[in-house]
Structures are given as C-alpha cells and as structure tokens.
C-alpha positions as CSV (number, residue, x, y, z in Angstrom):
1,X,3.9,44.8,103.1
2,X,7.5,43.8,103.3
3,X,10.4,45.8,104.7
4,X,10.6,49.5,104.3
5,X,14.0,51.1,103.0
6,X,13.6,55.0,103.1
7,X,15.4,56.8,100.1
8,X,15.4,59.9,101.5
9,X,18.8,61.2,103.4
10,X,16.9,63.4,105.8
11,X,17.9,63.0,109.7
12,X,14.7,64.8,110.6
13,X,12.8,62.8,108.4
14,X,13.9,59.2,109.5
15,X,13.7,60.3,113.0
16,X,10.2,61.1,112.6
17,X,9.2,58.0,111.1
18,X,11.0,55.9,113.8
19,X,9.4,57.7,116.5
20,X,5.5,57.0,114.4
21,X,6.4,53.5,114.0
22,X,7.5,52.9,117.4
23,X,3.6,54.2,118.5
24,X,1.8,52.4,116.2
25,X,3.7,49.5,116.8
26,X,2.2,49.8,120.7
27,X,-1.3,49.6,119.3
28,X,-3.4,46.9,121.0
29,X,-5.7,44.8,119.1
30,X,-7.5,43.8,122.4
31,X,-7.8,44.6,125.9
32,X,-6.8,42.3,128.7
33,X,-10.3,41.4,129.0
34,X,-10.3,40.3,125.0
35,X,-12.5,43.6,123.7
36,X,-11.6,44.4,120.8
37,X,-9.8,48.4,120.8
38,X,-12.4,50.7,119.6
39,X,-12.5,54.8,119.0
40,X,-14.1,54.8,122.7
41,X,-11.4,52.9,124.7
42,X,-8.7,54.5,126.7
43,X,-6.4,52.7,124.7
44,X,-7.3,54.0,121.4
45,X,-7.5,57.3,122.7
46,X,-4.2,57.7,124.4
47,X,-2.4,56.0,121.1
48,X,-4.0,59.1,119.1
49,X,-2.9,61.5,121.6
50,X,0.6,59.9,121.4
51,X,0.7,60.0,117.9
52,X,-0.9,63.5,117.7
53,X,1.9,64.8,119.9
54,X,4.7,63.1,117.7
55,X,7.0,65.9,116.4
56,X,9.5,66.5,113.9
57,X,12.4,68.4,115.6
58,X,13.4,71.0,113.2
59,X,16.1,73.5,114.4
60,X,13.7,76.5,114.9
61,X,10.6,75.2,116.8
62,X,8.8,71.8,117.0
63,X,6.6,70.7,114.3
64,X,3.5,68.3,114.6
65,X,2.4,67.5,111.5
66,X,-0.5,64.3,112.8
67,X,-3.7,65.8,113.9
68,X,-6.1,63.8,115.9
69,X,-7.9,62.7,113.0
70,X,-5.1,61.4,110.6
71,X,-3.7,60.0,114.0
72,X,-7.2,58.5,113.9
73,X,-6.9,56.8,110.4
74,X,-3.2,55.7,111.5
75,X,-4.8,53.2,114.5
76,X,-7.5,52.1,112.9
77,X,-5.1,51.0,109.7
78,X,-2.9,49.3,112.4
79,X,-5.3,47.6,114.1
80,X,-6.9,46.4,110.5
81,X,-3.4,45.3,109.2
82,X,-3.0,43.7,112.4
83,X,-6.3,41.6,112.7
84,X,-5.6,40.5,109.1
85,X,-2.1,39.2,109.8
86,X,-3.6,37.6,113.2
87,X,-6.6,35.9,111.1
88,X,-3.8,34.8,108.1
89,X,-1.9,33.6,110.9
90,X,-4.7,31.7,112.6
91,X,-5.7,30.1,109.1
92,X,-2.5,28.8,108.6
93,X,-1.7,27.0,112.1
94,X,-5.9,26.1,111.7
95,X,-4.6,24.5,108.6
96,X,-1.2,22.8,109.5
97,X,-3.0,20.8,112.4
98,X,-6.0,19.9,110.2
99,X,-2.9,18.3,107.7
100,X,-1.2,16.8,110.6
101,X,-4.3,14.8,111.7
102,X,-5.2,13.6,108.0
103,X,-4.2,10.3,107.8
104,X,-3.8,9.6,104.0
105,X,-2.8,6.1,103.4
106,X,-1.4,4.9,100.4
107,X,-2.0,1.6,99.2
C-alpha cells in the first residue's frame, strides 16, 4: 500500500489517525532474543493496551473507539504486512547477490 492522503478535513479525525499510526508503527516483529511477537508476549499485549487506550479528543469527553480485540486484529495485520515486506525485502537482496556472483560470459 502506497502513501495515504486523508480527504477528510476533520482535526479530530487526522489526529486520531496520527496517534494509531504512530503505535502500530512501534509494533515489533521479534524480540531481542529473535521470537517471533505472539498474542502471549508482553510486547503484543502492551501494543493492544496502547492502542485500546488511543482516544479521539472530542470537546465534551474522551472517546475510545479501539477495543482490545479490534486492537487485536490491528497488530496482528502489522506484524503480517510487516513480515511480508521483510520476506519481499529478503528475496530481493537474496536475489541481487545471486546476480552479482553469476558470471555470464559472452563469447
């Protein structure tokens, strides 16, 4: 998915969104020890509470509209777009190197 331009003119809205993205964009594929993040680490957990507790400031009273279990659907989704773009990016420089060493000679 490329760039994201919002149509909407909504302060509130875009605020919202910014706030999300910067959470998700947190998300650890791994831990230091190279585990892949599941439901059951502390990581994973603590990123849903984050996002669960992500409000939208309107002017009467806070508003959060990400329960635990779309916050749930949210890191897994990250962490699946993520792994993809890691493996594409893997394939690629996988790829480039086995070019580089192929020596084609033309004769």
């Amino acid at each position: 998915m490329g760039q994201l331009t919002l149509k909407s003119s909504s302060h509130l809205f875009k605020k919202w969104v910014m706030k999300m993205d910067d959470v998700l964009s947190k998300t650890h594929t791994h831990d230091i020890q190279g585990n892949a993040t599941t439901q059951d680490s502390d990581h994973f957990k603590e990123q849903r509470g984050r996002l669960a507790s992500t409000s939208v400031d309107v002017y009467a009273a806070p508003v959060y509209p990400v329960n635990e279990w779309l916050a749930t659907d949210f890191i897994n989704d990250e962490i699946d777009c993520r792994t993809y773009e890691q493996d594409l990016s893997k394939a690629d420089g996988d790829n480039q190197r086995w070019w580089s060493n192929l020596d084609i000679s033309v004769y």
